[in-house]
N, C-alpha and C positions, 0 to 999 in steps of 0.2 A: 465209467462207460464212455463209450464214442459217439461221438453226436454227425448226424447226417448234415449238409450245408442246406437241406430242402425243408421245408415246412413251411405252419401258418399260424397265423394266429389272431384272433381277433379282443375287443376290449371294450368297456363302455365304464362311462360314468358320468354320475348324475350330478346336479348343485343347481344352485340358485337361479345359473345363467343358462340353464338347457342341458344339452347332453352331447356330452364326447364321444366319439365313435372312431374307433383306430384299430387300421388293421393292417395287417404285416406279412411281407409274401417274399421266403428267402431261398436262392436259388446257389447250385454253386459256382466262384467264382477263386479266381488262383491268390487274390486278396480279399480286401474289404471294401466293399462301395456300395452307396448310398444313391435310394429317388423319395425325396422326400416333397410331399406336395399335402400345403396345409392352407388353413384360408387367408386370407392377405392379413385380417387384422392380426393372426397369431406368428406371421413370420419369424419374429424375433425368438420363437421360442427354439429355434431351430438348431443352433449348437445347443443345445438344453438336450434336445431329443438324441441327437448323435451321440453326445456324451453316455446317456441313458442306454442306448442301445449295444454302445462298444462295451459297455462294462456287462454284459449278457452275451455277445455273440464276437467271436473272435476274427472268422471269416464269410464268405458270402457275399452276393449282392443282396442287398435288402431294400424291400421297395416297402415304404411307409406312407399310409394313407391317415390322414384326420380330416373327420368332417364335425362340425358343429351347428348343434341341432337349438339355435334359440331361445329360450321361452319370456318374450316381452314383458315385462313387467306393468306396462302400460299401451295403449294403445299407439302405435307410429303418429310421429309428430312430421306430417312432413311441410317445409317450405318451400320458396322460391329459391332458388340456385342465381341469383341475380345476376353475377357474374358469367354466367353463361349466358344468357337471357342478352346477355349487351353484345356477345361475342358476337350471336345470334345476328343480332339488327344491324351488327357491321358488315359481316357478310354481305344481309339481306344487299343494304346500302350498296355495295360494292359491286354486285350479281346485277344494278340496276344503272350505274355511273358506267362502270366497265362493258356490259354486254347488251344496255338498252332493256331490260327485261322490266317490263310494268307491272305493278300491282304493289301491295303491301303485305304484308305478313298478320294475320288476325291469330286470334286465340286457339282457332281450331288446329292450324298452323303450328301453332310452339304444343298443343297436346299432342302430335304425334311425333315430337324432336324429344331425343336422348337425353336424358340428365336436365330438365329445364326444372323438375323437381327434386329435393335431396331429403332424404330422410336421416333424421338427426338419433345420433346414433348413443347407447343407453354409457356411462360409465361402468368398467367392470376392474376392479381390483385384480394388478398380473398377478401378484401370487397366489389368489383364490383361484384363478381362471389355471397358472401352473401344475396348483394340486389337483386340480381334475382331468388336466392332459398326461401328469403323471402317474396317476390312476387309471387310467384307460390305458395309456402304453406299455404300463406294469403288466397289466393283464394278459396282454394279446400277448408279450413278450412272455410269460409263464406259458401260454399256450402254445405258444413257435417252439419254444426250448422244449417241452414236453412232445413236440413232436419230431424233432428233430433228434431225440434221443432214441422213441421208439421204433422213427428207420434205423438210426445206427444198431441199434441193438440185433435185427435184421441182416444186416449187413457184415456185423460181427461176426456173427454163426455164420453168413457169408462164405468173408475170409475165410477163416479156420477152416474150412470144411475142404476149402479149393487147394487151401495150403499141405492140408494132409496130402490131399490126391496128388500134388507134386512131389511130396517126399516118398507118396510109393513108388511113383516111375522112376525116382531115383534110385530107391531100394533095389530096383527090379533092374535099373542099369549097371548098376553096381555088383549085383551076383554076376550077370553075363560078362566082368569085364576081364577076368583071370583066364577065361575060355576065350573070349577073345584075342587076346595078347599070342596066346598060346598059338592061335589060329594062325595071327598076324606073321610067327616068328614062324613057324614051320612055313609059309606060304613064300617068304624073302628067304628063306635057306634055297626053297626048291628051285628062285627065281634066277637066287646069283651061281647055283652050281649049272643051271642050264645055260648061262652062258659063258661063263670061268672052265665051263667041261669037270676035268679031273682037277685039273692045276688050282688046289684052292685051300690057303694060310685060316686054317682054324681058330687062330687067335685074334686073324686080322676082321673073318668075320662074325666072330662074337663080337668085337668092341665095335662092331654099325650095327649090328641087332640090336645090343644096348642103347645105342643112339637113338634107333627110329621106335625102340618100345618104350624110349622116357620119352619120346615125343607124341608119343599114342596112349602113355598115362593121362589120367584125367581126376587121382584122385585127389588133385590140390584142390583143383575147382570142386570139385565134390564137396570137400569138407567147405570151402567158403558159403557153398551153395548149404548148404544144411545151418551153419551159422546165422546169413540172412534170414532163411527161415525162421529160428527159435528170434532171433531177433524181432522180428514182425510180426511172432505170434507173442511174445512180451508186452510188444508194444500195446495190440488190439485188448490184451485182457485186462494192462494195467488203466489204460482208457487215457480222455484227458483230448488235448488237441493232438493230432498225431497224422492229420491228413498229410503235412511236406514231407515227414519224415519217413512213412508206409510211401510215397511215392517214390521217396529216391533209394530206398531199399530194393522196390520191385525194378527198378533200371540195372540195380545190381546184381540180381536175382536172372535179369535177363541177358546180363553181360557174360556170368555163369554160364551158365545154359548153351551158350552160342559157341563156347569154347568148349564144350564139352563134346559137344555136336558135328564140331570140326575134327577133334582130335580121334573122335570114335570109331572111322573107320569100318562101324560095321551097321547095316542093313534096320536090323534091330533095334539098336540102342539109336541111332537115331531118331527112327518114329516114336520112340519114347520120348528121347526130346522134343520131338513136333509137337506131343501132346501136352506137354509141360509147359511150351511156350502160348500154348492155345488157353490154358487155364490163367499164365501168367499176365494175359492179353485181357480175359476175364476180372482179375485182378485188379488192373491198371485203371479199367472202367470204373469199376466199384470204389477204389481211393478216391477217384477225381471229384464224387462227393462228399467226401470224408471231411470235418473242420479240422 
């Protein structure tokens, strides 16, 4: 199957020290990149997480959320931050030698200043605290991937569906082209005897008919253009990562098309190309989500 770059997913789990909460929101992007935003004491686990994630998702940006949810084992033990407490009365000092400002600093004073108390914070075992960020990331990551499968799958039937409709207007360019050649040579007979008059070497104007009707052939492109196609319908059934490779097939696909559209010469089979490159545009859209 082919997997969309868009989905979500969410995670939890529980242990000793609270609970995990991770959730993951992946968008598409023409690589792989990372917002990863966890609490300060679990920083470290952070090549932990990446590693975890790339071995699940190939492309994307990926935005990873962890929050953690606590459960004290004991009541907060909080103290004095003394050190700040001193910084504190330096200032004070300073605000009173420097600017002349009178008074002193009481208690009620250091209750509404920042950090004057710290709470002492519990020990927790990393590799306990690990297997419950990796359990929670597992999750959400089984949930993003399952959803990320279900648009592709969407998307799938998609493609194929868009790609048929190109190979009928080709089909359909393709009957018109024998009647048009045909058109093309009787139209350049009438052109050069209207002004050559009588005086005109039969031989000399078969070999420029021949010239300008392998130049108003188009069925090389044809067949390439029908190759990219089975190609890219190969690609979408056999699954897998296949977003770069469906893109640069559809440039191809578009390069086709434009030469054909040139060479065509006629009224018709043009607007079939217009329609073809309108589906192919449709197309282009839909890969640029593709992993």
């Amino acid at each position: 199957m082919i997997a969309s770059m868009t989905g979500f997913g969410r995670g939890e789990a529980t242990f000793g020290g609270g609970t995990f909460t991770v959730e993951i929101r992946s968008v598409n992007h023409r690589y792989s990149d990372f917002a990863i935003r966890l609490p300060r004491t679990l920083s470290n686990f952070e090549p932990r997480i990446k590693k975890l994630i790339k071995s699940r998702l190939t492309r994307g940006y990926i935005n990873y959320q962890l929050t953690w949810d606590i459960e004290e084992k004991e009541p907060a033990h909080l103290t004095l931050n003394e050190e700040v407490i001193r910084r504190y009365l330096d200032l004070f000092r300073g605000m009173n030698e420097e600017f002349g400002i009178e008074g002193k600093p009481t208690l009620e004073t250091f209750s509404h200043l920042p950090d004057v108390f710290k709470q002492e914070s519990q020990d927790w075992n990393e590799e306990d605290l690990w297997e419950g960020v990796e359990k929670a990331t597992g999750q959400a990551l089984d949930k993003l991937v399952e959803m990320r499968l279900f648009e592709g799958k969407a998307l799938a039937a998609d493609l194929l569906h868009r790609l048929d409709l190109m190979e009928k207007h080709m089909d359909s360019a393709k009957l018109k082209s024998p009647e048009r050649l045909v058109k093309l040579e009787e139209s350049l007979r009438e052109k050069v005897r209207a002004i050559i008059d009588n005086d005109l070497d039969e031989n000399r104007l078969l070999t420029e008919i021949t010239y300008y009707v392998d130049k108003w052939d188009f069925s090389e492109e044809e067949v390439r253009f029908r190759s990219h196609l089975d190609a890219m319908c190969c690609t979408i059934k056999k699954g897998g990562v296949v977003g770069r490779k469906l893109n640069f097939l559809v440039q191809e696909l578009n390069r086709e098309v434009n030469t054909v559209a040139s060479k065509a010469n006629d009224a018709e089979i043009a607007q079939l190309m217009v329609s073809v490159k309108e589906e192919i545009e449709r197309v282009r859209e839909q890969v640029e989500n593709l992993e």
